[in-house]
VEXDREN-2710 file (C-alpha; in Angstrom, 1 decimal):
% VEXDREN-2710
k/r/px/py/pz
1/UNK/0.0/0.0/0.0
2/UNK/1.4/3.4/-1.1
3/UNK/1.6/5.8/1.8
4/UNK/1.8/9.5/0.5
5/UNK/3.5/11.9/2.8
6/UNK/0.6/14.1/3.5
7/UNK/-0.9/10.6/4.8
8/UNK/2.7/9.8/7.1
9/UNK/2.2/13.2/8.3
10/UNK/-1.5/12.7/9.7
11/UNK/-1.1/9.1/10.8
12/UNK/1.8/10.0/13.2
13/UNK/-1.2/11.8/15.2
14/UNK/-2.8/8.3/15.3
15/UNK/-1.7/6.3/18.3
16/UNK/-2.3/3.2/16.3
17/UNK/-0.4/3.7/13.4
18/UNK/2.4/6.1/15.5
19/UNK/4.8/2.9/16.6
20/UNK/4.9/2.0/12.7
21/UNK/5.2/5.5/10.7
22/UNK/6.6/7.8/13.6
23/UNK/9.9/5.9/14.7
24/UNK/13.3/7.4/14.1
25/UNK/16.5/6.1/12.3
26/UNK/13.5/3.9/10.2
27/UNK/14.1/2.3/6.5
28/UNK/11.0/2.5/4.2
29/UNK/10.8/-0.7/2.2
30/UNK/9.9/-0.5/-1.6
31/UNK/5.9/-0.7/-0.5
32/UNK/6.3/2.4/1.1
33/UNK/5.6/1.2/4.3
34/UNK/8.1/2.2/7.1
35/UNK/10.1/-0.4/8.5
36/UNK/11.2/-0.6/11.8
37/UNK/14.8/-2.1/14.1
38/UNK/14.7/-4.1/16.7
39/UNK/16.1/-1.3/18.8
40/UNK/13.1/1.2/17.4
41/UNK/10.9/-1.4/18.5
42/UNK/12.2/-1.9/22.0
43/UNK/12.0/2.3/22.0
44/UNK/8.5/1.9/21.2
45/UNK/7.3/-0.4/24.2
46/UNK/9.4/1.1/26.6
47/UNK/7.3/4.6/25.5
48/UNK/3.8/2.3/25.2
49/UNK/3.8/-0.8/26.5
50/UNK/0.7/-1.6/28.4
51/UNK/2.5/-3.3/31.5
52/UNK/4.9/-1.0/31.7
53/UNK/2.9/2.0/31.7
54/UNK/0.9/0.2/34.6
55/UNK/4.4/-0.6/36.7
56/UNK/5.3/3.1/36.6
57/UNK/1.8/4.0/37.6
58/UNK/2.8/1.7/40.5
59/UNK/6.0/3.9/40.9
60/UNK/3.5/6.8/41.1
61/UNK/1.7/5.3/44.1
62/UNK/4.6/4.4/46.3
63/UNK/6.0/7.7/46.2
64/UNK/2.7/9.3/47.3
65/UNK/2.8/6.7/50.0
66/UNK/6.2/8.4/50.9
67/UNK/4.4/11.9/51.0
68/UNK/1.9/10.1/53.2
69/UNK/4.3/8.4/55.4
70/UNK/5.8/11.8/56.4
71/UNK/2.9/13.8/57.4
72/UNK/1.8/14.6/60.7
73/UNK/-1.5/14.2/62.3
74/UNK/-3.9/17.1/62.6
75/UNK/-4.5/19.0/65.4
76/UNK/-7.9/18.6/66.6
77/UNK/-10.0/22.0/67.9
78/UNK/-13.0/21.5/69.5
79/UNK/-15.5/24.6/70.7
80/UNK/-18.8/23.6/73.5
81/UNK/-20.9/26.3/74.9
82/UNK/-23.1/25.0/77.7
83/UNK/-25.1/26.7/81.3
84/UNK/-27.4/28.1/78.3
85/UNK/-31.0/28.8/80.3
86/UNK/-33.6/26.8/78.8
87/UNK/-36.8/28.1/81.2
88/UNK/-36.4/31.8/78.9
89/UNK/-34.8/33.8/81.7
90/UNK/-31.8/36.0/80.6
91/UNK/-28.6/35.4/80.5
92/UNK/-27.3/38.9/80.5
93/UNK/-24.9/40.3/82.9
94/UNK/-24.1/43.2/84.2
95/UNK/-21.0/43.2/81.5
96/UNK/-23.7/43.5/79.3
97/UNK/-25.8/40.8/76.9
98/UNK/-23.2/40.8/74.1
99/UNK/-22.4/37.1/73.0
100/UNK/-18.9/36.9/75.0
101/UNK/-20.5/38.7/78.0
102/UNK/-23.6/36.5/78.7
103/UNK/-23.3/34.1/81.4
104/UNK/-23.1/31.0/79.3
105/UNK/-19.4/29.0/80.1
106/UNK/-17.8/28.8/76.4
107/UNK/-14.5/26.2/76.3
108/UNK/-12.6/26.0/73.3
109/UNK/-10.0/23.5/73.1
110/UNK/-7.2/22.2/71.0
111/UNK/-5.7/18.6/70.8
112/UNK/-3.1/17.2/69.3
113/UNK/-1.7/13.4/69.0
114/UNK/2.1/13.1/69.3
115/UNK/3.4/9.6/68.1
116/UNK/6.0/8.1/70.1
117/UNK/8.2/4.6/70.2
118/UNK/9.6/5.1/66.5
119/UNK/5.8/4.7/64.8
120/UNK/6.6/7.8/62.3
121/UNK/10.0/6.4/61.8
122/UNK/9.2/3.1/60.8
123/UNK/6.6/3.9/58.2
124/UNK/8.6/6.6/56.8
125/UNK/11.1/3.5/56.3
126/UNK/8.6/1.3/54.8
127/UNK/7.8/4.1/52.2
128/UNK/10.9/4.3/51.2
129/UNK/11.3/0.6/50.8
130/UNK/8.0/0.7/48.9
131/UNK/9.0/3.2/46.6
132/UNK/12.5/1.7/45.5
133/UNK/10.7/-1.8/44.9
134/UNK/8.5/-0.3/42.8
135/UNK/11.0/1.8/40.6
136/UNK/12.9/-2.2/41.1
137/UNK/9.7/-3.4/39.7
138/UNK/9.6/-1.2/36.9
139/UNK/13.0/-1.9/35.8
140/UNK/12.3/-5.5/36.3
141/UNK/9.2/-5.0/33.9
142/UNK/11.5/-3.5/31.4
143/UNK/13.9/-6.3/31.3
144/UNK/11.1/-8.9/30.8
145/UNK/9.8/-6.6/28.2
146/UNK/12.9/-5.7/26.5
147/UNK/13.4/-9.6/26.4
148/UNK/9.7/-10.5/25.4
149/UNK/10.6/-7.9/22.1
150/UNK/13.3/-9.3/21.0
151/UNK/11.8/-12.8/21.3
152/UNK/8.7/-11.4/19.2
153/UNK/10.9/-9.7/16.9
154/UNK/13.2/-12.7/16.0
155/UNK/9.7/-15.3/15.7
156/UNK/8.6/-13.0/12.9
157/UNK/12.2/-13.0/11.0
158/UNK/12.1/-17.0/11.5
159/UNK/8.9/-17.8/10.1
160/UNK/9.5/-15.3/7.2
161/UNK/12.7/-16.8/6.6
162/UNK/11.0/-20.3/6.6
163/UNK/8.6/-19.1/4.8
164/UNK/11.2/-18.1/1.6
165/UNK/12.9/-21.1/2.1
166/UNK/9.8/-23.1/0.9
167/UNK/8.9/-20.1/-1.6
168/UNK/12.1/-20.5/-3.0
169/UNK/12.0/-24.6/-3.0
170/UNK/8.2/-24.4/-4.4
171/UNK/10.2/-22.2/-7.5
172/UNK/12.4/-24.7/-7.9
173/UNK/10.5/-27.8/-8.5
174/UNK/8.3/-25.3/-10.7
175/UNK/11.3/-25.2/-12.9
176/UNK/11.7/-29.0/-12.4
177/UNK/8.5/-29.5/-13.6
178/UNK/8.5/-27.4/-16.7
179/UNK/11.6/-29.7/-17.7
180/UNK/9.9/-32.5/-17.2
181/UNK/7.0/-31.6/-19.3
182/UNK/9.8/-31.3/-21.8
183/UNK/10.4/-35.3/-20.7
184/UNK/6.7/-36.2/-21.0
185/UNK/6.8/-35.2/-24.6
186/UNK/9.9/-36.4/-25.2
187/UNK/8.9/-40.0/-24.1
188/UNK/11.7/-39.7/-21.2
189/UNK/9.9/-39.3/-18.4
190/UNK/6.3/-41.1/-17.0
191/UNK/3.0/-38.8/-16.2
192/UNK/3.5/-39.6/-12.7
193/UNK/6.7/-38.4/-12.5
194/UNK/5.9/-35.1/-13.9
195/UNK/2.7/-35.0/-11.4
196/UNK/4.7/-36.4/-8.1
197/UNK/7.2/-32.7/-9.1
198/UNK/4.3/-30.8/-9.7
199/UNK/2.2/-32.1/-6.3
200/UNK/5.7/-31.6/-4.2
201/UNK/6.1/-28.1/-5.5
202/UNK/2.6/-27.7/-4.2
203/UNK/2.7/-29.0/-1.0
204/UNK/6.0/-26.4/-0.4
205/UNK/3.8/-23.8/-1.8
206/UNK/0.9/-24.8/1.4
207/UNK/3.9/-24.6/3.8
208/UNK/5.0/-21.8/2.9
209/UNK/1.6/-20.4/3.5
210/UNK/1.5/-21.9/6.6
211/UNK/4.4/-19.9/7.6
212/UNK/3.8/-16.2/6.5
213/UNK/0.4/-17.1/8.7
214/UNK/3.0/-18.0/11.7
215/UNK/4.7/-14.9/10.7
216/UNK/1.3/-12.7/11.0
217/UNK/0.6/-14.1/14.0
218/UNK/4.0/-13.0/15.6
219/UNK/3.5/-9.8/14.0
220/UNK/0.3/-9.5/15.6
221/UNK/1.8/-10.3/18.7
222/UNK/5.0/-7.7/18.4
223/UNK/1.9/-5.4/17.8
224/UNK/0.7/-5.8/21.1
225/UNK/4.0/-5.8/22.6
226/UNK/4.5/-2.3/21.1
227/UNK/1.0/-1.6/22.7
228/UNK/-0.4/-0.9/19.8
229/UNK/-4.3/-0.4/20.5
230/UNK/-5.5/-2.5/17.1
231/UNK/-3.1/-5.1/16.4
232/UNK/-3.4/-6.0/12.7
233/UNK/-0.2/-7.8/11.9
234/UNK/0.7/-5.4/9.7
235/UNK/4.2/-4.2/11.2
236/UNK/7.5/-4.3/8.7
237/UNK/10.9/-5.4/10.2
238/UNK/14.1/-3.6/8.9
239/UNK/16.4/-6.2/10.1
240/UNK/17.1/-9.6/9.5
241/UNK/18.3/-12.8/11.0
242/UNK/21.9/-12.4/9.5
243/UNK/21.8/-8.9/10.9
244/UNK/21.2/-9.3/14.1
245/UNK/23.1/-12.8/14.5
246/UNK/26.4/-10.4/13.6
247/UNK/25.7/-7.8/16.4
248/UNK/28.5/-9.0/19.4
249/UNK/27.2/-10.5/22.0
250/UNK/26.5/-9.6/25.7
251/UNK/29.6/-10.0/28.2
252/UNK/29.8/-9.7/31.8
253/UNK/31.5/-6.6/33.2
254/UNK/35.4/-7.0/33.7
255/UNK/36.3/-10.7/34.7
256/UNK/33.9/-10.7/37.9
257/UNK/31.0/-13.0/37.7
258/UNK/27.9/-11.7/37.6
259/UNK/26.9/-9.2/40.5
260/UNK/23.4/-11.1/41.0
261/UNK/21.9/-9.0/44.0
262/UNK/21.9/-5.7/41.4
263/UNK/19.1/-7.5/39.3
264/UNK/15.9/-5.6/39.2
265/UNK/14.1/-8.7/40.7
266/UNK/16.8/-9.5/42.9
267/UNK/17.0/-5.6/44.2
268/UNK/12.9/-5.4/44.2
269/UNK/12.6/-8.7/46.7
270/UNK/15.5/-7.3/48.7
271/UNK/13.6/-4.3/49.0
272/UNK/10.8/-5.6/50.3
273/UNK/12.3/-7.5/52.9
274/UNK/13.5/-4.2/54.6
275/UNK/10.1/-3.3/54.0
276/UNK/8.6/-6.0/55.9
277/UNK/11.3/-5.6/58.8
278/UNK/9.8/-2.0/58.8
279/UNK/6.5/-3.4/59.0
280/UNK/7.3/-5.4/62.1
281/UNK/8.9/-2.1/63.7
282/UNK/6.2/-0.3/62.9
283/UNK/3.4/-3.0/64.5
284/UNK/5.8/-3.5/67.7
285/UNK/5.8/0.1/68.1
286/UNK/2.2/0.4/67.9
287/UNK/1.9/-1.5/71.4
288/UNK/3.2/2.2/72.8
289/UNK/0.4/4.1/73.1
290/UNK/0.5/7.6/71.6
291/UNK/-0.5/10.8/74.0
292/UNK/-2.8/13.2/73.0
293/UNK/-1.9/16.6/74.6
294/UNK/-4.5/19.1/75.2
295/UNK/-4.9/23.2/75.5
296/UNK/-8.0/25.1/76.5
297/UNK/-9.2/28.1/76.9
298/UNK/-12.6/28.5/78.9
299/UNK/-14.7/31.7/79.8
300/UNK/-17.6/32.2/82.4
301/UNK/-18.7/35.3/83.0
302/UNK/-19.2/37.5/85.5
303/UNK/-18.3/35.7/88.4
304/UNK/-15.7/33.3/87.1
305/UNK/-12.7/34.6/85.3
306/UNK/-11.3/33.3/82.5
307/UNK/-9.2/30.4/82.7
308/UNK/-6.7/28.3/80.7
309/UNK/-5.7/24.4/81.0
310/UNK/-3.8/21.7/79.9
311/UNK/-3.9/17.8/80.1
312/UNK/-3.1/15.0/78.4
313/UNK/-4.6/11.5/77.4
314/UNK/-3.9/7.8/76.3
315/UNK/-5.3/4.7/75.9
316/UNK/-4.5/2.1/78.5
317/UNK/-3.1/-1.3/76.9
318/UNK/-5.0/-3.5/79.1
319/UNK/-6.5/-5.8/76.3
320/UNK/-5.1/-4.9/73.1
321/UNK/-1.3/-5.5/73.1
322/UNK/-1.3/-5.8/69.2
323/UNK/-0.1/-9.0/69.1
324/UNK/-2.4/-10.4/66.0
325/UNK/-0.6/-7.4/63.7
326/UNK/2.9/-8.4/64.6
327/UNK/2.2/-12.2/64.2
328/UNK/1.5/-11.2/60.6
329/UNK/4.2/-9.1/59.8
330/UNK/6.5/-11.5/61.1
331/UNK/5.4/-14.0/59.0
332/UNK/5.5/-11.8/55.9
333/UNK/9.0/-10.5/56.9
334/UNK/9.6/-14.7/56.8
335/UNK/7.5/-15.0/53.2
336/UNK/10.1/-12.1/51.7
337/UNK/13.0/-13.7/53.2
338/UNK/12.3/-16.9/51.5
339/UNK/11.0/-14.8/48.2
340/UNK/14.7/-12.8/48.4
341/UNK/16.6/-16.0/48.7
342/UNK/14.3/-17.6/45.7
343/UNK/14.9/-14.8/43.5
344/UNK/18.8/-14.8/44.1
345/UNK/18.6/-18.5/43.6
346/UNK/16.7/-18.0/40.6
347/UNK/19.0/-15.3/39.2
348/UNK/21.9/-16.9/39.3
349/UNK/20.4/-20.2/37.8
350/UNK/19.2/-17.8/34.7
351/UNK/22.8/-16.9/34.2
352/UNK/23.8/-20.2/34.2
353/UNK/21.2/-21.5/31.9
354/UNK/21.4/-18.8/29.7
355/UNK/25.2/-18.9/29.4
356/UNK/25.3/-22.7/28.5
357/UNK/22.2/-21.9/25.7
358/UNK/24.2/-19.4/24.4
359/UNK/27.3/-21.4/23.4
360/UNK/24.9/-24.1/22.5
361/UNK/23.1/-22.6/20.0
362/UNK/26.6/-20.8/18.9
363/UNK/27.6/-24.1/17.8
364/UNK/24.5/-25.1/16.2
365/UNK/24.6/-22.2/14.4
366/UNK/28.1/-22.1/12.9
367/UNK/28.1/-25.9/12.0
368/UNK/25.2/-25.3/10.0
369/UNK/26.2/-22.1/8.7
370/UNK/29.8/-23.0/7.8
371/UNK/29.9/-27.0/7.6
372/UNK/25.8/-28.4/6.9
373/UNK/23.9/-26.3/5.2
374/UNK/27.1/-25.3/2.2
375/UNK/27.1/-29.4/1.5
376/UNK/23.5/-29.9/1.3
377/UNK/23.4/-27.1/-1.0
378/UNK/26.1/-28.8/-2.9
379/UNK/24.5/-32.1/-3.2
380/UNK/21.5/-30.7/-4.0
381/UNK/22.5/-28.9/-7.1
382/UNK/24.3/-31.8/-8.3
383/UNK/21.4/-34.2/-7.8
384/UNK/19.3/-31.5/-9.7
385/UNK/21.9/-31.0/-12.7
386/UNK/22.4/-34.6/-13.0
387/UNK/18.4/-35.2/-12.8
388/UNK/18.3/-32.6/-15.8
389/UNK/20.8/-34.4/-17.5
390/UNK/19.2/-38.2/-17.1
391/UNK/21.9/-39.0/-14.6
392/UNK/19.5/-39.7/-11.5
393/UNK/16.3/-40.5/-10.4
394/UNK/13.3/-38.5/-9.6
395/UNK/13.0/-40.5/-6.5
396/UNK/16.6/-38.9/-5.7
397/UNK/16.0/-35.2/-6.4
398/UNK/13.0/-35.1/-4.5
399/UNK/14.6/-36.8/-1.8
400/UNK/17.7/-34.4/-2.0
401/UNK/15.5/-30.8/-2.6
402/UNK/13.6/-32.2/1.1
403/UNK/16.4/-32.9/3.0
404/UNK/17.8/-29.4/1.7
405/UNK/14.5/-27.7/2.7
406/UNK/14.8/-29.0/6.0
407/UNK/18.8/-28.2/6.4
408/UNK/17.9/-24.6/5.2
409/UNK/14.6/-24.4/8.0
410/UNK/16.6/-26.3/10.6
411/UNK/19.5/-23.0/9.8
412/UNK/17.2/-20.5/10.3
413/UNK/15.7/-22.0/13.1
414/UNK/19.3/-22.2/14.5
415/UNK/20.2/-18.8/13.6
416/UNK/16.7/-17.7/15.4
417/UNK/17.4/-19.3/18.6
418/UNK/21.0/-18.7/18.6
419/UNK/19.7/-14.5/18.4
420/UNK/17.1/-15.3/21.1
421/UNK/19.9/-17.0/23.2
422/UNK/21.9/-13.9/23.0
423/UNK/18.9/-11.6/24.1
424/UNK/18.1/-13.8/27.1
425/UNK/21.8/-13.6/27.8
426/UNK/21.7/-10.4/27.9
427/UNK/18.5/-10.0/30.0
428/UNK/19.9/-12.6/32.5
429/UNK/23.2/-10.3/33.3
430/UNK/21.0/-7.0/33.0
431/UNK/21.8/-4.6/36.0
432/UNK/19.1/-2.2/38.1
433/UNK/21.3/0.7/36.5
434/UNK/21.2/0.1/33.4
435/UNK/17.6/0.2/32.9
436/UNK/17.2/3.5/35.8
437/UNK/19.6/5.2/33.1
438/UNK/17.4/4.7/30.1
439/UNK/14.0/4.9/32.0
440/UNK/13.8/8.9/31.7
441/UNK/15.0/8.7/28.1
442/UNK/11.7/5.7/27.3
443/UNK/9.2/6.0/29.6
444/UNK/7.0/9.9/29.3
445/UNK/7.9/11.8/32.3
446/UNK/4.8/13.1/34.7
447/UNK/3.5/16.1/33.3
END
């Protein structure tokens, strides 16, 4: 579909069509559609991305929690004006029957709650905690993100590639198959022979179909990735699977091993064990009770002169000792200890795993790069000269043009996973710092 410029212009006022025609450092491909890179479309969901946009909502929340956690409580003023006569005499003096100067005994009063045992303290500290799980949380949603794109990225380049493969192999036996119609009339070659070509080149043809609808699908699901609000499958890649198998891969900083507690989930469980261990101050301290301190100011005239007092209060911990509420934050302090331990567990296995999948499919992918695929190709196109020539069956080229097909899939099914290996590599060693330096430059600041 030809997009004029006038069009480009307007769309990129769409959100829909914005993560397609609106990205920077894009290639248009010769349908005049833009085309994006993997690293535009990582830009893209970090800017739109549903999840995300929802974790730094959650960012948004704890740090009002911190504004919370700070304040103090209000004072409390309280006015009561009693000795009013109800039987309709006056209540004039001889100061006179103004408002202040009738005999009625006005108080007005001001109290105010002063928390004490390290209440304000403690919750102030489980803000804190609160809010840098959350901006750990975001960055942990970025990783997973930034992982889940390139994943989505490389499944539509593999089923496109498959799908050319077989495009390319259905072309082939096309060509086969006009020869042998030569053959047929020749006498050289059976009916069935020609039609066993013809109903080979057809069944590539139905895979290959079958692909670029695995390809729409992961297109559709890159869409939705990129949080696009009507995923259509319509999204053009600029890169390839050769491309991005040449980019270097990921290494760990310096000769250290991985520093596993800086990993956004590692950091966000850490965090909220020292908010849980906040929690449990903050319920122990609630077993102090808090004083409320009071200042009045009563008047009663004419015969009693105005008079000021002060007093304080408290409630008696007779029957409440709080002892339910720091049961339960005990036992969640417990629950993140164990979920801390499980996710430094867990982070360190990822590295591990990840590390041998990547020099796994390494290997894959360079013997059948450099050592497989170039001697099927080989054999192939001698099979095929020689079965142009007379020199071998039809039995053996279709034998040899399937075992190619499935050297030239398995290939780019090796280069695919050897490109996702690399990304979940990557993700695995991925630090909090990384992503906190890139957040401001992705993610829309609060207006």
């Amino acid at each position: 579909m030809k997009v004029s410029r006038s069009f480009r212009s307007f769309a990129c006022a769409l959100s829909g069509l914005a993560f397609v025609v609106c990205v920077a450092e894009s290639r248009v491909t010769e349908a005049g559609e833009a085309a994006i890179h993997l690293g535009d479309a990582r830009r893209i969901a970090f800017e739109r991305n549903w999840d995300l946009l929802a974790a730094r909502a959650n960012v948004d929340l704890a740090d009002a929690q911190r504004l919370i956690a700070r304040e103090l409580p209000n004072p409390t003023v309280s006015l009561s004006t009693t000795k009013i006569p109800s039987n309709g005499n006056p209540a004039s003096t001889r100061l006179g029957n103004s408002l202040i100067h009738r005999s009625y005994d006005s108080v007005i009063a001001f109290n105010q709650l002063i928390e004490i045992g390290g209440k304000r303290g403690a919750r102030k500290a489980s803000a804190l905690a609160g809010s840098q799980g959350a901006n750990a949380r975001l960055a942990e949603a970025r990783r997973q993100l930034e992982l889940a794109v390139n994943t989505a990225y490389v499944g539509v380049l593999s089923a496109e590639e498959q799908a050319r493969v077989l495009r390319t192999s259905a072309a082939s036996l096309r060509q086969e198959a006009a020869i042998a119609e030569t053959r047929v009339r020749a006498g050289d070659l059976s009916l069935a022979d020609r039609d066993q070509i013809t109903i080979s080149a057809d069944r590539l043809e139905l895979d290959a179909q079958r692909a670029e609808s695995d390809a729409r699908t992961a297109r559709i699901q890159l869409e939705t990735l990129l949080g696009d609000p009507a995923p259509q499958g319509q999204v053009m890649l600029a890169d390839t699977l050769a491309e991005l198998a040449s980019l270097p891969e990921a290494k760990l900083p310096g000769s250290a091993r991985f520093d596993l507690f800086n990993r956004p989930d590692v950091v966000a469980a850490e965090t909220d064990v020292r908010k849980a261990q906040a929690d449990l101050r903050l319920q122990k301290a609630m077993r102090i009770p808090d004083p409320t301190i009071l200042a009045q100011y009563e008047r009663e005239p004419p015969d009693q002169s105005d008079s000021v007092g002060f007093g304080f209060s408290f409630p008696l911990p007779l029957f409440n000792l709080n002892r339910g509420n720091i049961s339960a934050a005990q036992a969640a302090l417990g629950q993140a200890e164990i979920r801390a331990r499980q996710a430094a567990a867990n982070a360190q296995a990822d590295v591990a795993v990840a590390e041998h999948e990547l020099t796994t499919a390494r290997e894959r992918k360079n013997r059948f790069e450099k050592d497989i695929a170039p001697r099927s190709a080989a054999i192939t196109a001698t099979v095929r000269y020689a079965y142009q020539k007379g020199g071998a069956s039809l039995i053996d080229l279709l034998s040899a043009e399937r075992n190619d097909n499935d050297i030239r899939i398995a290939l780019a099914t090796a280069t695919s996973e050897y490109v996702t290996a690399q990304a979940a590599y990557a993700a695995a060693i991925s630090d909090l710092e990384r992503h906190q330096r890139t957040q401001s430059l992705s993610i829309p600041a609060k207006p």
